[in-house]
Structure formats: structure tokens, C-alpha cells
C-alpha positions as CSV (number, residue, x, y, z in Angstrom):
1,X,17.9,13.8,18.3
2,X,16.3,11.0,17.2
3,X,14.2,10.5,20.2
4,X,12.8,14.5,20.4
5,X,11.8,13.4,16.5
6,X,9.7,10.3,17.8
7,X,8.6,12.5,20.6
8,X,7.1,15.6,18.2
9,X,5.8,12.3,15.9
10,X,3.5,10.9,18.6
11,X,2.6,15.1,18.7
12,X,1.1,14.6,15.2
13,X,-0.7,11.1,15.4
14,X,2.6,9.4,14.4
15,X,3.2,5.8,16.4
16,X,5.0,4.1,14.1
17,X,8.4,5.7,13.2
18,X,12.0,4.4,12.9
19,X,15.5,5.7,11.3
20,X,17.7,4.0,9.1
21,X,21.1,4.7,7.8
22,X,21.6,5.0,3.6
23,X,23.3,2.4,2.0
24,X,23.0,0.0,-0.8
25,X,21.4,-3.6,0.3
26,X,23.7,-5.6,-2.2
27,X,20.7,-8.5,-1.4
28,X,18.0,-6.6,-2.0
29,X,19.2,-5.4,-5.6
30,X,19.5,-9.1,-6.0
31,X,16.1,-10.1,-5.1
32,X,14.6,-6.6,-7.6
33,X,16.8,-7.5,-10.6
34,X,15.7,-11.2,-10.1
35,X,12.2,-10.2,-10.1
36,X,12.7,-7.8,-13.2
37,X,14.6,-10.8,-14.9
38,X,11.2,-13.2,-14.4
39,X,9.2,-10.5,-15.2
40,X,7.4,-10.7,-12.3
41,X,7.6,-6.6,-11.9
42,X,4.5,-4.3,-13.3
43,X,4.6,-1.3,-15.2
44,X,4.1,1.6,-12.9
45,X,6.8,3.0,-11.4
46,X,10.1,0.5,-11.7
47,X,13.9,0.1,-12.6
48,X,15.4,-2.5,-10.3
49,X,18.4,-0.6,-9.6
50,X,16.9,3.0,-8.9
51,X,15.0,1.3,-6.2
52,X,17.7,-0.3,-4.4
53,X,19.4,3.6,-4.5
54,X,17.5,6.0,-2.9
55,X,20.2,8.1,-3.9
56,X,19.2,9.1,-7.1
57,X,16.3,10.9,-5.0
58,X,18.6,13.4,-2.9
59,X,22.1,12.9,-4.1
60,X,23.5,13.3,-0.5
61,X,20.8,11.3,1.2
62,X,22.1,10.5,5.0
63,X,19.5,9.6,7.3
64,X,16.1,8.2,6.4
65,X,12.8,8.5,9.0
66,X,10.1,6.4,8.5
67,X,6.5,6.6,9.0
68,X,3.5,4.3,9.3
69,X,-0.3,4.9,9.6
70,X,-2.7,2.2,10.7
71,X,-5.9,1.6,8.3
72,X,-9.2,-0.3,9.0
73,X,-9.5,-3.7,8.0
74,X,-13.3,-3.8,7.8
75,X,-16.4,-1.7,8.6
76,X,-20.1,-3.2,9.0
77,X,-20.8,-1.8,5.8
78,X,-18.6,-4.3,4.1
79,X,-20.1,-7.1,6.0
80,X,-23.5,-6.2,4.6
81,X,-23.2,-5.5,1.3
82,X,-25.8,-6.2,-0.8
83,X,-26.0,-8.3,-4.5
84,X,-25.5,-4.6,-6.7
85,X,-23.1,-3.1,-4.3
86,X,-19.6,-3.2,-4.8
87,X,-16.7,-1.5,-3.2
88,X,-12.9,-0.4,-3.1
89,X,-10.6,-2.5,-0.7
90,X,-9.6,-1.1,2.4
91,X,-6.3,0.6,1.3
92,X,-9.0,3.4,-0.4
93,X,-10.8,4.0,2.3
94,X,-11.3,7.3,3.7
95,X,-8.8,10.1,2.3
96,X,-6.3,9.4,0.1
97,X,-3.0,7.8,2.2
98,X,-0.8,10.0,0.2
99,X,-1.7,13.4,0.5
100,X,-2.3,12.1,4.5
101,X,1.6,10.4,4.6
102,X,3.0,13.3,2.7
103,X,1.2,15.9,5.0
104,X,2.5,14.0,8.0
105,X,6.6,13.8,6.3
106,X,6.0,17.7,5.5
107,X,5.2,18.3,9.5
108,X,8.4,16.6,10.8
109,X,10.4,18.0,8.0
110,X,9.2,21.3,8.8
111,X,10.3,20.8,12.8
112,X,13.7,19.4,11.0
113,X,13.9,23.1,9.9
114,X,14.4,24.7,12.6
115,X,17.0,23.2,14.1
116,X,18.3,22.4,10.7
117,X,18.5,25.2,8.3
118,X,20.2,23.5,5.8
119,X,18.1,20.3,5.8
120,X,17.6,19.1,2.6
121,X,14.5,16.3,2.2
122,X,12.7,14.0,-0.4
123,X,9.2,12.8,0.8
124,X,8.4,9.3,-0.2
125,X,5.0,7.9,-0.4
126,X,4.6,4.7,-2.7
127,X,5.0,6.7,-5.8
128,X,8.8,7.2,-5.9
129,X,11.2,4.5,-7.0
130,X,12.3,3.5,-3.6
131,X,11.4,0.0,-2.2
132,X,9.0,1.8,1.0
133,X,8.8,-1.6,2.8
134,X,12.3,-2.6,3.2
135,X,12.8,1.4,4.4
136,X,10.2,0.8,6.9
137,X,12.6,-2.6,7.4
138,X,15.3,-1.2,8.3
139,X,14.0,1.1,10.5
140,X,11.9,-1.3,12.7
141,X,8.5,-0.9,12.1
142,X,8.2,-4.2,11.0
143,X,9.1,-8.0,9.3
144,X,8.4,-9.7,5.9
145,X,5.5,-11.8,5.3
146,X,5.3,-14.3,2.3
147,X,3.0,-12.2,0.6
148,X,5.5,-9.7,0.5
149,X,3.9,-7.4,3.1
150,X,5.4,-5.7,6.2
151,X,4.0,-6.7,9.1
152,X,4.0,-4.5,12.3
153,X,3.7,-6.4,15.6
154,X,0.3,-4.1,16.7
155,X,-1.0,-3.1,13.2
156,X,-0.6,-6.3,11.2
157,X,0.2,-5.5,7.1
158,X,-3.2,-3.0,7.4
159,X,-0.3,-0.4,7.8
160,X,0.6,2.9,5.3
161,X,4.2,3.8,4.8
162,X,6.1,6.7,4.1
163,X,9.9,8.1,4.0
164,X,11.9,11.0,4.1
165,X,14.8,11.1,2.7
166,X,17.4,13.5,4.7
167,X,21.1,14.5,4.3
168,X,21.2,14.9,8.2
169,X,23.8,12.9,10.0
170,X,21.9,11.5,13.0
171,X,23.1,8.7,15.3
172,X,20.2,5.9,15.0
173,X,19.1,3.1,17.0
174,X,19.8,-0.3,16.2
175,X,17.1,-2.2,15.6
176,X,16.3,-5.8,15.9
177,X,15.3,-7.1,12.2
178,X,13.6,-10.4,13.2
179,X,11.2,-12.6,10.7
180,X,8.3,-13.4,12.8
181,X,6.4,-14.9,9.8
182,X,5.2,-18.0,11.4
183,X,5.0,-20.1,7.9
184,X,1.2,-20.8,8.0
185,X,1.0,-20.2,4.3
186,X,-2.8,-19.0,4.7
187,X,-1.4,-15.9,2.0
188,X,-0.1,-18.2,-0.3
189,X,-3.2,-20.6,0.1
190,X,-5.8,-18.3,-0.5
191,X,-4.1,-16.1,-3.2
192,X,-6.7,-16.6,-5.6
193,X,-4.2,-15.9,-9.4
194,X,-1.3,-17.9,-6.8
195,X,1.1,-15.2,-7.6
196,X,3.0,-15.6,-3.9
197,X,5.7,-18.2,-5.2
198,X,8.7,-19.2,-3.6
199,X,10.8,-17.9,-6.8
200,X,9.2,-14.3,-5.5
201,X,6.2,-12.2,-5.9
202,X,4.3,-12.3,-9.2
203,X,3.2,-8.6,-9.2
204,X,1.4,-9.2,-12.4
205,X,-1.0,-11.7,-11.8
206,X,-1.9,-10.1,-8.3
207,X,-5.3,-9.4,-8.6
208,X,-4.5,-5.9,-7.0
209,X,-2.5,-5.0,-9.8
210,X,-4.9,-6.3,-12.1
211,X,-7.8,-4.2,-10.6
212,X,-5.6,-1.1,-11.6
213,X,-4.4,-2.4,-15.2
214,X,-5.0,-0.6,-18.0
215,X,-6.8,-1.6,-20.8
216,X,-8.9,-4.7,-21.9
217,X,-8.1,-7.9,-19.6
218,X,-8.0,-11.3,-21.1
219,X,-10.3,-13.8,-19.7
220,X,-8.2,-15.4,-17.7
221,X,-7.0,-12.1,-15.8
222,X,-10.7,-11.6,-15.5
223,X,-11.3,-14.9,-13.9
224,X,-11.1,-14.3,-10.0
225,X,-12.6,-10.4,-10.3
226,X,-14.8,-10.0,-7.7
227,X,-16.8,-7.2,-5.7
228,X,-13.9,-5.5,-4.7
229,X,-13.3,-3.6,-7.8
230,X,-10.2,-1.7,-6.4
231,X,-7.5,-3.5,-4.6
232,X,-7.6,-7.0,-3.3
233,X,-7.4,-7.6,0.6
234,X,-7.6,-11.5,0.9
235,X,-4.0,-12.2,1.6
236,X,-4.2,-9.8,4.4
237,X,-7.6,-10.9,5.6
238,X,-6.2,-14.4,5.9
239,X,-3.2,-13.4,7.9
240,X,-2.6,-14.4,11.5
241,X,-1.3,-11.1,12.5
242,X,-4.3,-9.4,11.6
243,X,-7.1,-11.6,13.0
244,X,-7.9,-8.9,16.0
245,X,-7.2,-5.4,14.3
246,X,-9.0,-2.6,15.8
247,X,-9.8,0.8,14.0
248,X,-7.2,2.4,12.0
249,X,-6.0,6.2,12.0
250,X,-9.5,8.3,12.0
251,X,-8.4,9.9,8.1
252,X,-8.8,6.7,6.9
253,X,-12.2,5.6,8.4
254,X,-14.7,4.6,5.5
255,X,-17.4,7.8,4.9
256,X,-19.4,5.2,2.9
257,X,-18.6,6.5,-0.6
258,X,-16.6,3.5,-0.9
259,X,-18.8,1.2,-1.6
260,X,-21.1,1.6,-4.9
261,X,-24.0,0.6,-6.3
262,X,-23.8,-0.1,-9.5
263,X,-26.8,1.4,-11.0
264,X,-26.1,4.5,-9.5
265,X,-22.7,4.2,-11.2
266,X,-23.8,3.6,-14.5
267,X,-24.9,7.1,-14.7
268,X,-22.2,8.8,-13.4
269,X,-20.2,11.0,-15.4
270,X,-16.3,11.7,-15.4
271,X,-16.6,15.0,-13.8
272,X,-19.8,13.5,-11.4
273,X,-17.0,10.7,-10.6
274,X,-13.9,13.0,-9.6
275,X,-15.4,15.2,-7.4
276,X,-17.6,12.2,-5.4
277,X,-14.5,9.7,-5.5
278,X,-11.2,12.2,-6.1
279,X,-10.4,12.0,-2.6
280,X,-10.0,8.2,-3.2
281,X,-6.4,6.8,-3.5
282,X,-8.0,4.2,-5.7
283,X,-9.7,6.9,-8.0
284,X,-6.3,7.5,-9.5
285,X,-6.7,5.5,-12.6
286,X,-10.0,7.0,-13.8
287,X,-13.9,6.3,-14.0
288,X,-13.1,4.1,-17.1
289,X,-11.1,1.3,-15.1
290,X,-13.2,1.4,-12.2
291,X,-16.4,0.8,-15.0
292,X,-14.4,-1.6,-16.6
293,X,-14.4,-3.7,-13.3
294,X,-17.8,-3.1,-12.1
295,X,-18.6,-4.7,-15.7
296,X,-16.7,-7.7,-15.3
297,X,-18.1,-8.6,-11.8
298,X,-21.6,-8.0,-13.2
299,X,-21.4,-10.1,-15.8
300,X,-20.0,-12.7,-13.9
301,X,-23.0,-12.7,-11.5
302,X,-25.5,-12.4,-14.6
303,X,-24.0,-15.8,-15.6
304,X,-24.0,-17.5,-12.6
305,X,-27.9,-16.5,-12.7
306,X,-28.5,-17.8,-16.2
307,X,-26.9,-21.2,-15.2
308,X,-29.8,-21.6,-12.1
């Protein structure tokens, strides 16, 4: 069965898919509660034993399938950007991966359904408490860099993943779970808050996280903002496996609203804003944040000017 599911995937634009078994990774609840205990987690979405139990999800969860989508790494709008122009990272680029990822679970859960009647499914896109990566571990798709990252053979970590959760009782193929990180360190090197230790991830000084952080930043979380006021890409940029991506899945290719000139901006207002960037996966925490980091990057430049 498993192989008339890859089959119908490849049917839909699906490459990347694998199947993995339920059960509770006694190491991986180790590594989440470690992280909680440092305080190394952020706020959105996290309880380090919910995540290790995709059980709590669908209570008789059985089989999990796995999905990933490709997404571009750069564009030559990027490359030319000008002094007011700034712009969301990659990962918002094009439509929102979500709705995409969930569209794509709903398809194969609906060809589940007829051959299943009793199927029962929880689609997982990043915003469950599930740990997405090591699902898209398990089933193959990919190994571990140190940035944290899955890293797929052909797509390097530019990759979307998503899961559903199933109570079907499949027989899956074994897959080989190798670490092909090659220990360059080019991640770690260029994180520019260094929040890739070797204790773990430090979620909350990624500058990702602190692009979507609520609220007023201190001055040192404000210290490496840059023009990429959604999202922070350099880890991946730096990365081996990624130095000769092509073009990503065609949903995700940049339609230019992505990158932002600021004066424009200043002049938007919250309803102007959701319906040009609401179709953004990094619109989700409002016109306010986005402002908010568009403000610290200008006055940044204005005080590298007044120091000329």
C-alpha cells in the first residue's frame, strides 16, 4: 500500500514522502525536556512531552506519512535589492506553506478514503505540537544538521514538511537513518546571535524567532536585525548541501510582494496590509511586528550614515 501512496503522491507534485511507525523516541523526549530545562524553547506552540507523543493528536495514531515541498533559496530580486527595500526570507515566499502542505495531506487523505472508510487522520503542518522534523526523520526524507535543520539529499534544508497522522496499520519500509552532516560548522560560524551550541539549539536568540517576537526587543535582541525583516536564512545559505539548489515547487516562487519598500510601507494600513501580504506565511504575526522590524533596520542604516 505504501508504494500505490508514493505513486498517487508524485500524481499531486509530491517527491518527497516516507512512512514511519508511532512510538515514543525515549531520546528524543530527552533532548525536548533538556531544551525546555535551559530554556532554550520559545513561546509559541510547546510542551516537551506533547511533542515527543503524537498521540495526544489522534489517540489511536498508527501510521504516519510524511511530506515535503522544495522552496527557492533565492530569486534575482533578492540579489538586487536596493538601500529602502527590504524583504521576508525565503520560507514566505510565494503562498503560504501551510494552507499548500495541508492542501496536499487533505489529497492523499482523501485517496486514503476510499479504500479506507474508517480512516481516521490529523494533518500536521508546523503548527501542531508534534516535532515535524524528526517525523520527516523517521520516515527518510532526510538527516540532522547542526543547525537543527533536516537536510534532504536533493533539496538541502530549503525543504517544507508536513504529517498525517493515521490509525491505519500499514507495513513500512525501513529506512536508512544516516547523519551525513559533514561537520564544517559554516551554520554555527555564521549564526550571527550564536544560538547553534553544542548543549542544543537556542531557539530564543535565533534571529528567526526574534523577527516574529512580540513586543518591544531590547537592544541587544535588536543588534544583528537586518533587511530581512521576516525569517533569517543565513544558516541555510551557508550550508554545503545547499550551495547548487535549483527552483523550488512553483506555489512557492516569489510574485515580488515579498520584498518592500519601505516608504511604500509606512503608509500602509492594517486592512491595506492583509489583503496585499495575507497570503504570506510570514504575515501571521501582524502589520505591527513587521513595522516594528522595518524600524529597527532603518534606524540602524540612518546611524551608520550619521557616523560617515
Amino acid at each position: 500500500m505504501c508504494d500505490e501512496i508514493v505513486k498517487f503522491a508524485k500524481t499531486i507534485g509530491i517527491e518527497m514522502i516516507g512512512f514511519s511507525k508511532y512510538y515514543i523516541d525515549q531520546d528524543l523526549k530527552k533532548r525536548h525536556q533538556k531544551k525546555f530545562a535551559l530554556k532554550y524553547d520559545v513561546s509559541f506552540n510547546y510542551d516537551p512531552n506533547l511533542v515527543c507523543d503524537p498521540s495526544h493528536l489522534l489517540k489511536n495514531v498508527d501510521t504516519i506519512i510524511t511530506i515535503a515541498l522544495p522552496y527557492y533559496k533565492t530569486c534575482k530580486h533578492l540579489e538586487n535589492l536596493t538601500k529602502n527595500e527590504v524583504y521576508f526570507s525565503s520560507s514566505s515566499w510565494g503562498k503560504d506553506y501551510h494552507l499548500v502542505l495541508n492542501e496536499k495531506l487533505e489529497q492523499i487523505a482523501n485517496y486514503l478514503k476510499k479504500k479506507y472508510p474508517n480512516l481516521e487522520y490529523v494533518k500536521c503542518v508546523d503548527t501542531k505540537e508534534v516535532d515535524d522534523r524528526f517525523l520527516a526523520y523517521k520516515a527518510g526524507i532526510g538527516f540532522f544538521g547542526k543547525n537543527g535543520l533536516l537536510i534532504n539529499e536533493k533539496y538541502g534544508s530549503y525543504i517544507f514538511i508536513g504529517s498525517l497522522l493515521t490509525n491505519l496499520t500499514l507495513d513500512i519500509p525501513v529506512y536508512k537513518q544516516n547523519n551525513g552532516c559533514i561537520d564544517c560548522n559554516k551554520c554555527v560560524l555564521n549564526c550571527p546571535n550564536k544560538a547553534i551550541l553544542k548543549s542544543g539549539i537556542n531557539s530564543r536568540k535565533c534571529l528567526s524567532y526574534l523577527t516574529q517576537k512580540k513586543g518591544e526587543l531590547s537592544n541587544k535582541e535588536k543588534e544583528n536585525f537586518n533587511n530581512c525583516i521576516y525569517g533569517c536564512d543565513i544558516c541555510m545559505r551557508v550550508c554545503p548541501y545547499n550551495d547548487n539548489l535549483n527552483e523550488g515547487y512553483h506555489e512557492f516562487k516569489p510574485s515580488g510582494i515579498e520584498f518592500i519598500n519601505v516608504n511604500t510601507f509606512e503608509k500602509m494600513t492594517n486592512r491595506e496590509f492583509k489583503k496585499v501580504y495575507g497570503n504570506l506565511s510570514g504575515s501571521w504575526r501582524g502589520k505591527k511586528i513587521v513595522e516594528r522590524n522595518i524600524k529597527i533596520y532603518q534606524e540602524k542604516i540612518d546611524n551608520k550614515s550619521s557616523m560617515c
